[in-house]
N, C-alpha and C positions, 0 to 999 in steps of 0.2 A: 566960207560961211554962207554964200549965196547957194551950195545946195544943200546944204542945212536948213536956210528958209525956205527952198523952193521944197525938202521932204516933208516942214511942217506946215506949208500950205496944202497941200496937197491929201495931205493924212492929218487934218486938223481933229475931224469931225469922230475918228473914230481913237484918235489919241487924245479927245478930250471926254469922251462917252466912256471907255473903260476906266479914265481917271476919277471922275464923280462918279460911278457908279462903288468902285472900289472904296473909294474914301466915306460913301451913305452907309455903307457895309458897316465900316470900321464905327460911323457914329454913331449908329443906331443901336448898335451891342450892349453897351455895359448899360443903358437908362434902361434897357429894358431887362437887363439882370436884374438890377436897382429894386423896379417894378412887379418880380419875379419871385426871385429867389428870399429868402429870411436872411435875416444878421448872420455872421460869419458863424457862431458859438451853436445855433441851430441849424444849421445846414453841414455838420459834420457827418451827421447820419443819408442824407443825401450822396457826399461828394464819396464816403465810400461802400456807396451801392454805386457806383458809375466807375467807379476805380475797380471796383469786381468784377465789373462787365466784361467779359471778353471781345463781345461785339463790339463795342464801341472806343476797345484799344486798339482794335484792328484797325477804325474807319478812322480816329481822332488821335490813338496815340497814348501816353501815360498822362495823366491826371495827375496834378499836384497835393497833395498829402494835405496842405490846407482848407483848398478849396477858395482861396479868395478870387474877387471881381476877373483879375487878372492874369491867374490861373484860368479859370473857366475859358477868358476868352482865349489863352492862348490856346488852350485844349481843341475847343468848338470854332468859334468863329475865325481862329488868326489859321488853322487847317484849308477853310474855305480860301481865305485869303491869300495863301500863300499858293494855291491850288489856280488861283484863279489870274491872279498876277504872272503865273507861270505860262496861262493860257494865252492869257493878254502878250506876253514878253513874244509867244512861237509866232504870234499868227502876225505882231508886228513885225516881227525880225522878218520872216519870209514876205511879207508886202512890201518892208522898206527895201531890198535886195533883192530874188530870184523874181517879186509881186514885178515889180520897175523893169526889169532886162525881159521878160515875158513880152510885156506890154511896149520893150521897143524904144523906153524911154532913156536907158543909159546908153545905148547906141546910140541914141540924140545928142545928148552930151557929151559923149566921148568924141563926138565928130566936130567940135568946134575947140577941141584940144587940150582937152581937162586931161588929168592924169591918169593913167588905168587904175589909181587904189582909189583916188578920193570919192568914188560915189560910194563905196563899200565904208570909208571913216567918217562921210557924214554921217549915214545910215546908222553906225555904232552910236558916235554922240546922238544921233534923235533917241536909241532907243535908250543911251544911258542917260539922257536929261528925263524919259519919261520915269524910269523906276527913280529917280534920286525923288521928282515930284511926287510922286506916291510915296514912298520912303518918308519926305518931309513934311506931306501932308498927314500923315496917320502918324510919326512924331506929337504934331501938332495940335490933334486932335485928341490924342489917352493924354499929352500933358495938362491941356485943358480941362481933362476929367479926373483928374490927380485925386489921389486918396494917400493917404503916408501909411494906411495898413493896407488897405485894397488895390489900388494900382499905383506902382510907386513908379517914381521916375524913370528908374534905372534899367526896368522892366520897359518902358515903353520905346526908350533910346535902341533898348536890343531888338525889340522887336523891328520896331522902325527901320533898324539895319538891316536887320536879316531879311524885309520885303526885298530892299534894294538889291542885297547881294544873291537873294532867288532869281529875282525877277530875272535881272543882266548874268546869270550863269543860263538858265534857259532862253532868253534872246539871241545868247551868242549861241548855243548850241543851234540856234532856228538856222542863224546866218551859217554856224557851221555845214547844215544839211544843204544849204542853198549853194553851195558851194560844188558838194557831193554827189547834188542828183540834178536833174537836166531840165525840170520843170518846176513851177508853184505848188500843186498838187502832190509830187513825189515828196519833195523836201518837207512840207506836212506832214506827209506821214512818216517820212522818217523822225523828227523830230515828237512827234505827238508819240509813237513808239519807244522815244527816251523817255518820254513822260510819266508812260503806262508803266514802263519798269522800277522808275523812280519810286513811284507810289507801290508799286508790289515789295519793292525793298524794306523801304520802310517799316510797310506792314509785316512783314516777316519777321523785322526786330522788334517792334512794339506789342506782337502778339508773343511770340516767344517767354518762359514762363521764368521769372526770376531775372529777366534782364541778362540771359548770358547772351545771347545776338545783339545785345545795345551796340558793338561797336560798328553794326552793316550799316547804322543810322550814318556813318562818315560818309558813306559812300553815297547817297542820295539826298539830293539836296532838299528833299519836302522832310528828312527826318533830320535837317540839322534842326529843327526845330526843338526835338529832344536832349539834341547833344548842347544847344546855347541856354535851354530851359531859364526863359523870361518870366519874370516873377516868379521864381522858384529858385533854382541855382545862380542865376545871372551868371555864366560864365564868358565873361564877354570876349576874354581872350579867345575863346574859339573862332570868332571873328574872323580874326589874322589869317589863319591857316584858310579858313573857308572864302577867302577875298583870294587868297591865291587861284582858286581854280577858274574864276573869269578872265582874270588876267591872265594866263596861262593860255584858255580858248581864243581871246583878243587874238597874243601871238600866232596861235595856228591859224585864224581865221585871214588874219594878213600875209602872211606865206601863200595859204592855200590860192588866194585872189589871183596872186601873180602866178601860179601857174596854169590857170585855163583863161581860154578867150571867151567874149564876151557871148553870152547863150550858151556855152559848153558845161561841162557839168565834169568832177575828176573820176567818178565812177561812170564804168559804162551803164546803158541800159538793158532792155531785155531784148533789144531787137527786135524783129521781123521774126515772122513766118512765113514760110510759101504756102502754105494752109490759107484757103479761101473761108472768113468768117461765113455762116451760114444765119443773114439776117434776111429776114422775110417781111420786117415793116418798120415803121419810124420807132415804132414800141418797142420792136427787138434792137435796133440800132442805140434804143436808150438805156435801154438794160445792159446791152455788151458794154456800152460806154461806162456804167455805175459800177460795172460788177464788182470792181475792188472795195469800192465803199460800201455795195450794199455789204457783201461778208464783212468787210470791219466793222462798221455798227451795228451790224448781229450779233459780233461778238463782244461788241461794246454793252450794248443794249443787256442781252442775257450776263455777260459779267457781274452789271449794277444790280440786277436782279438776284443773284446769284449770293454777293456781298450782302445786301440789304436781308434778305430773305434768310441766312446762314445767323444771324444776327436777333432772329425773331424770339427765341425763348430768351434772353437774355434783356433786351428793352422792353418786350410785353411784361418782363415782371416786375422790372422798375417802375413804369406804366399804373401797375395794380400798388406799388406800394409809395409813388413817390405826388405825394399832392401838387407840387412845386410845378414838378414837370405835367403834370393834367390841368393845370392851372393855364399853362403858357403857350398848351395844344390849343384849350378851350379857346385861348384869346387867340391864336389862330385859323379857326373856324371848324376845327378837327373835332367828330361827334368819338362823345367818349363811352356811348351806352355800354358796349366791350372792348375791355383794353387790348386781345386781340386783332379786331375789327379795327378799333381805329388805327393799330401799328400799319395794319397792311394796307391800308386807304391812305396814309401820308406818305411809305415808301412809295403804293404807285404811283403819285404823286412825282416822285422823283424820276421815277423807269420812265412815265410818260413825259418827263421834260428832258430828257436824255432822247427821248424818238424823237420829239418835236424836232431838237437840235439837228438829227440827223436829217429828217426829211426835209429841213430849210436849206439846208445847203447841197441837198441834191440838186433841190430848183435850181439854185444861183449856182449849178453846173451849169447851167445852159446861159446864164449872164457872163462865165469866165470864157466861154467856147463864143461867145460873141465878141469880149474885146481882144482875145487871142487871134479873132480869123479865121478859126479852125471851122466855125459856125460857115462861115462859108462855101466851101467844098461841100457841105452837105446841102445848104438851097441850091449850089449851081446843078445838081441832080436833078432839079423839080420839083425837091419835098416844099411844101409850102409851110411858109412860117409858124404859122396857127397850129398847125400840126405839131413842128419838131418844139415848140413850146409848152404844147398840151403835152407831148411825150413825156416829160423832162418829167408836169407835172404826176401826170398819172403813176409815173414808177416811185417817184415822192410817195404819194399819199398811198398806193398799195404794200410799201416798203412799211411805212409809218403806225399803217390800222396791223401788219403781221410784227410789226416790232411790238407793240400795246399787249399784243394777244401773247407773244412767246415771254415776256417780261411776266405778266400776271401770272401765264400758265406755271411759269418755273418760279414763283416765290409763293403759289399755293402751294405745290408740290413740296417743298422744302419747309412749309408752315406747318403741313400734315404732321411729316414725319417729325420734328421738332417737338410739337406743341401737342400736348396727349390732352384726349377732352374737347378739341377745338377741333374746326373747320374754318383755315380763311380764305378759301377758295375764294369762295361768294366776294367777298371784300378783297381781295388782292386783283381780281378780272372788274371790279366795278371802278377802282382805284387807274388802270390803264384803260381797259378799253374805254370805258365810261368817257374818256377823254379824247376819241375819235372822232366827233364831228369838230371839237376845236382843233385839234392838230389839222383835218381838211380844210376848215377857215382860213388858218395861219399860211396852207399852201397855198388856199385861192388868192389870197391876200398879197403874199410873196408875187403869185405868179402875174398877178394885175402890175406891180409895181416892174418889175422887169420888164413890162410889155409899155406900160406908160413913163416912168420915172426909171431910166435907166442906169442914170449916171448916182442916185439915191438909194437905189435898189438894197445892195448888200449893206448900206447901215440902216436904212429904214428896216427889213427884215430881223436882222437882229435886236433894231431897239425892242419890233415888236414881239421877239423872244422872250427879250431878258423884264418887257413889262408885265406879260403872261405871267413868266415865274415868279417875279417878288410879289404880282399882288396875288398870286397862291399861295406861297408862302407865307408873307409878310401883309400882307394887306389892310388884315383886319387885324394883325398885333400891332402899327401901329396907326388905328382907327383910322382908315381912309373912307371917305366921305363914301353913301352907298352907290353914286351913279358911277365913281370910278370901279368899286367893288365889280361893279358887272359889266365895266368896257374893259373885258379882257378872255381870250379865247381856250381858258382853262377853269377848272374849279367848279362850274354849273354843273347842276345835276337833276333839274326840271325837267320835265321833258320838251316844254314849249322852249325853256334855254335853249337846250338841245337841238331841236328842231332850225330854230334860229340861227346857230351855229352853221348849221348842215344846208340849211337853204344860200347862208352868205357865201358858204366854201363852193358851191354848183354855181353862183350870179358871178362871182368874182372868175371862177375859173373861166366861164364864157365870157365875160368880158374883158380878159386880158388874152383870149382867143380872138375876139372882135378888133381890138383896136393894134394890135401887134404888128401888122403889116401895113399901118399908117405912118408910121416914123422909117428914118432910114437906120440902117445899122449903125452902132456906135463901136466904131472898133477902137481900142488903143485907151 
């Protein structure tokens, strides 16, 4: 139990930031159904113009045939949820295992004669006590908002479960990858790769016309969501079967431990080249080091675009007929003069919070290459700090403004040909780019924090992601006071905003260049 506590001192801060963020999710939802939407007997004409939608079975799934409180949300919001719990589950499972033996700390352990498996079965119980918490807090939370027509119990117990039993199938899958690949970084990607497929599955059965692919839902765990259909089917015996396949990766995941040493990986890598890299500056050295990630989040980036955009004539015309939904834009902050215009102003909305994402974690490349060492080998060359920091940031923020532009360009393009009569160019490139001097902010801002707060860094960054996105999203549905409205480095569209924006993201970058070489390295 003492490295059980010592996993949750250690990862307090960011296993209790996805926990409340997760569980605002869940409560914020149905009051603002409440608030929203009409009595159940009035909203049938709604619930099947959304069940017609093609787009939005692709992105949410099947809709329930009633359309009650908790229906919608399993539809809409418990998709996000279960989406994001997932997220939550990889990125813990690879910090609490391949994050730890990187950084040199289970070697520490291991040397005072703990047993080769128990850093990898604490590691499980942190991640399994974190989904059971979530799991019981959002239990806790729809029983509190109980309806005996609207959200019934029995629906909220399944839902409740099925977090838990996503979460810990994709955490073990994280610890699986960490097992398989020989870094923090690789196992990432290997695991976020399960991820992508997962949700491609899914979407394959729920788009599928008549339900004859329903049963690919078994095989990915974001569409057991279909197959347990909470406030709907309740079939809660699915359960069973779907609690098998955690337990099932557990076993593998404890086998796999005991056959590699500690920093070894059971797949090889790519090895070496005798091929001399052809870098000519700290900038080329930072690009050759991204390159994997810049092509993923290209393809991430243009994917979202791609999805969203593929989508457009089908939500633009619920848009034109559904008051409810232009209602809950409005309280949004979403201008609704054309219901075209505003689809494609809220999608970019999301393409530019998918770039943000990616260009924050390019920075906090160069915070992981500091507590790895690896940062090292490059200052004993002579590059100077300032420099291989600014590098890091620059291929951020030019990665970040060509993601904005390829996301807009490709969901105009697909708007065109979609949408006869319209143009949303204009609005689909105002929607992303429009949102590039906050994404340089968010980098200058990152890159001050890595240069001054290092040991802060990577959850400061992401808090200041994830507060960007809800108060764009959510900010003003539900009524935040206006100074917060605008402490946040997304959604402005002044130009003095703007400008604002763009001068903070140039002061902060120089001054996380200024003071960088005042501290010593923080390795480990």
């Amino acid at each position: 139990m003492r490295l059980v506590a010592l996993l949750l001192r250690r990862h307090r801060v960011a296993l209790l930031a996805w926990t409340l963020s997760l569980l605002a999710l869940v409560a914020a939802t149905v009051p603002a159904y409440e608030a929203t939407y009409p009595g159940l007997a009035a909203r049938s004409v709604i619930v099947e113009q959304m069940r017609a939608d093609q787009g939005s079975r692709v992105l949410y799934g099947e809709l329930g045939a009633d359309g009650t409180y908790g229906q919608l949300f399993a539809w809409e919001t418990g998709t996000y949820v279960l989406l994001l719990v997932a997220v939550a589950a990889i990125l813990l499972g690879i910090a609490l295992t391949r994050g730890e033996e990187d950084a040199g700390r289970v070697e520490l352990v291991r040397s005072v004669g703990v047993e080769p498996g128990a850093p990898v079965r604490a590691a499980l119980l942190v991640l399994s006590g974190f989904c059971v918490v979530v799991g019981a807090g959002t239990a806790g939370i729809l029983l509190a908002q109980h309806d005996p027509v609207e959200l019934s119990a029995t629906g909220a117990w399944g839902f409740a479960a099925l977090t838990v039993v996503v979460g810990w199938t994709f955490g073990l899958i994280a610890v699986l990858s960490a097992q398989l690949r020989g870094d923090a970084s690789g196992a990432r990607s290997l695991a976020f790769l399960v991820l992508g497929m997962a949700f491609a599955t899914r979407a394959i059965a729920d788009a599928a016309a008549s339900g004859r692919l329903g049963w690919l839902n078994w095989l990915s765990p974001l569409g057991w969501k279909g197959v347990l259909g909470p406030w709907d089917q309740d079939r809660v015996w699915t359960l069973v079967p779907m609690l098998m396949v955690p337990f099932a990766l557990a076993g593998v995941v404890l086998v796999a431990v005991r056959r590699r040493e500690v920093g070894g990986a059971l797949l090889r890598g790519a090895g070496s080249s005798a091929r001399r890299a052809r870098v000519r500056s700290v900038e080329g050295w930072s690009a050759l080091l991204s390159r994997g990630a810049l092509v993923g989040w290209t393809v991430g980036v243009l994917g979202v675009a791609v999805l969203f955009g593929s989508m457009a004539q089908g939500l633009s015309g619920t848009l034109e007929q559904d008051a409810s939904m232009r209602d809950l834009l409005q309280q949004m902050g979403v201008d609704l003069a054309s219901p075209e215009q505003a689809y494609f102003s809220l999608l970019g909305s999301m393409v530019a919070v998918t770039a943000l994402v990616g260009a924050v974690s390019l920075v906090l490349r160069w915070r992981a290459e500091e507590v790895s060492g690896r940062l090292v080998h490059e200052l004993a060359v002579g590059t100077a700090r300032w420099r291989s920091l600014l590098a890091r940031s620059a291929v951020a923020a030019v990665a970040g403004v060509a993601w904005l532009a390829l996301g807009g360009l490709a969901m105009g393009l697909l708007g065109r040909m979609l949408l006869e009569g319209a143009d949303p160019m204009g609005a689909a490139l105002r929607g992303t780019i429009g949102e590039a001097p906050g994404l340089v902010a968010v980098v200058g801002l990152v890159t001050l924090l890595c240069a001054v707060a290092p040991r802060v860094a990577v959850v400061g960054s992401w808090l200041l992601v994830g507060w960007s996105a809800f108060v764009l999203w959510f900010g003003q549905l539900v009524d935040l006071p206006e100074v917060l409205l605008e402490a946040t480095a997304l959604g402005h569209t002044g130009a003095l905003s703007l400008g604002v924006l763009a001068a903070l993201g140039a002061v902060t970058l120089a001054a996380g260049a200024a003071v960088v070489g005042r501290r010593d390295l923080r390795l480990g």
